[in-house]
PATI-502552 format. One line per 3 residues: number of its first residue (from 1); their letters; for each residue x, y, z of C-alpha. Coordinates in steps of 0.25 Angstrom, whole numbers. Each point is the difference from the previous one (the first is absolute). Layout:
<recs>
NUM = A = X/Y/Z  ...
</recs>
This chain:
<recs>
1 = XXX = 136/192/249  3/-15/3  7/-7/9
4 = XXX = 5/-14/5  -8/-9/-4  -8/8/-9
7 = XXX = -8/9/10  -7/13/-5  5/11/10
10 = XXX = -4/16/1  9/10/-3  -4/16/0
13 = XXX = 1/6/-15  13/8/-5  12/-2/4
16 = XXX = 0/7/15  3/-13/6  8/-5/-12
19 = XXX = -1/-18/2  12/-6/-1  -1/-8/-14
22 = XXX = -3/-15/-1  14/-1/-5  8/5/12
25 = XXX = -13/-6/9  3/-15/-4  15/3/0
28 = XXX = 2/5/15  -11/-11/3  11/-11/-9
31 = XXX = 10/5/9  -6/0/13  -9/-12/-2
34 = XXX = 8/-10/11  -1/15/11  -15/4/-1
37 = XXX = -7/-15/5  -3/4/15  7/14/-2
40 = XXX = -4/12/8  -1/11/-14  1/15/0
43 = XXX = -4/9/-12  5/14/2  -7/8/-10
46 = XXX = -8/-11/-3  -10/7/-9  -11/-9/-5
49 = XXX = 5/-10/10  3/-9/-13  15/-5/6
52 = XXX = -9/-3/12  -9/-7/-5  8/-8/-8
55 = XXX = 9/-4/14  -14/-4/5  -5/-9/-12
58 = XXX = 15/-7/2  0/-3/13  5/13/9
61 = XXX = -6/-2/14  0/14/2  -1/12/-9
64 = XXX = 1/14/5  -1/11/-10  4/16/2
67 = XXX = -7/10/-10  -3/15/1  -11/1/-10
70 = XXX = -13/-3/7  -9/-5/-12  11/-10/-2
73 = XXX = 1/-4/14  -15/-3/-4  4/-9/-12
76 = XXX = 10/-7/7  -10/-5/11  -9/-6/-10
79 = XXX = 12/-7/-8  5/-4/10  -13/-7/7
82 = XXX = -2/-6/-12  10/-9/-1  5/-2/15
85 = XXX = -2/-13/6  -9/-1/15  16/-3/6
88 = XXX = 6/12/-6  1/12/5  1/16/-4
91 = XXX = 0/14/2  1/12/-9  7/12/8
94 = XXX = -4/15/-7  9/9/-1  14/7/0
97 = XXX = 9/-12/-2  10/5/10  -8/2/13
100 = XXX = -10/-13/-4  14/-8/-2  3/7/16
103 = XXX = -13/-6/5  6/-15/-5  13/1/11
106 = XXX = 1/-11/6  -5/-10/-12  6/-9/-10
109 = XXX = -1/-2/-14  5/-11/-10  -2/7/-12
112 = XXX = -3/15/-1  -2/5/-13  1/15/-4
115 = XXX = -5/8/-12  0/15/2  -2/9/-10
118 = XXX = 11/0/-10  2/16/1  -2/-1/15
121 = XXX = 11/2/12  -6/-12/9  10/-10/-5
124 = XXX = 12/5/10  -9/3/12  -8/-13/0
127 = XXX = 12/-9/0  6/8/8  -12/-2/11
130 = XXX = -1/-15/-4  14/-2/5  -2/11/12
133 = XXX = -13/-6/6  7/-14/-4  -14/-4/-11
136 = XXX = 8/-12/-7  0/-13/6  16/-4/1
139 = XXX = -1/-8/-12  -10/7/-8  2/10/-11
142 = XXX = -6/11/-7  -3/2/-13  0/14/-6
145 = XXX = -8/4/-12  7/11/-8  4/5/-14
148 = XXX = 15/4/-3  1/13/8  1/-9/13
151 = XXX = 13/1/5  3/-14/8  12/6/4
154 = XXX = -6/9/9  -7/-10/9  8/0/12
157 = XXX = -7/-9/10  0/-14/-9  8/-8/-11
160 = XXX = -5/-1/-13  -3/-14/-4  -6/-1/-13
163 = XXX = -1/11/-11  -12/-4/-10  -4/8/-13
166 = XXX = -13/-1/-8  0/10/-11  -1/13/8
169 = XXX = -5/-6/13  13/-4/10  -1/-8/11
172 = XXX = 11/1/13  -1/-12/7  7/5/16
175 = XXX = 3/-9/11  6/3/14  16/1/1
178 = XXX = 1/-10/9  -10/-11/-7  11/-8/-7
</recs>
């Protein structure tokens, strides 16, 4: 797989940690390009760490990734190393998404992207902690990765910005209620 800039990164065989493709990649990143220069980034279910990396090659000054699977965690390190700069810095968290997002209270993040598994139930709790332990930085956003099954509706804590759809890849862009 490649990445900003035409840099070669790991990912593990299958589709157990299923990348986001180039085309929703390069979109979010079109959409996002003026928010992640400097940005504090945090990749919840961050896979092969590629969102991450790609943050890092664009400028992010920190990245912070979450991921249960502990040969991925692996992948994600080296990616990552690869392409950080001496200035930036990183951390990749393993484990449950819920109580590794508890061990972030008292942070802030600029742009926190999140791509559970599609037939998961981590959408609801997550952005439910993000709001609780107050994760979003006051004019940040999140962007959730999800297929047509995502109900925005349901997302009590925030307001939907954006709605994107690349084939049967949906993106739901959220911001706090209080940003505009």
């Amino acid at each position: 797989m490649r990445i900003y800039g035409n840099r070669a990164i790991k990912t593990l065989p299958g589709q157990m940690t299923r990348p986001t493709t180039g085309k929703v990649r390069e979109a979010l990143f079109n959409i996002w390009q003026q928010r992640v220069i400097n940005c504090r980034w945090l990749d919840i279910c961050a896979g092969n760490g590629t969102m991450g990396a790609e943050a890092l090659c664009r400028g992010a000054a920190e990245v912070v990734g979450i991921e249960k699977n502990g040969r991925a965690c692996g992948i994600i390190r080296q990616n990552w190393q690869q392409v950080a700069q001496p200035q930036q810095e990183f951390k990749v968290l393993r484990g449950d998404a819920i109580a590794r997002l508890q061990k972030l209270a008292g942070q802030s993040f600029d742009c926190i992207y999140f791509d559970p598994p599609y037939r998961g139930d981590l959408y609801y709790p997550v952005l439910s902690a993000i709001a609780t332990l107050d994760l979003l930085s006051p004019h940040g956003e999140i962007a959730v990765e999800h297929n047509a099954l995502f109900n925005n509706s349901l997302v009590a804590d925030w307001v939907l910005g954006r709605h994107k759809q690349y084939s049967s890849t949906e993106i739901s862009f959220f911001q706090h209620p209080d940003s505009n």
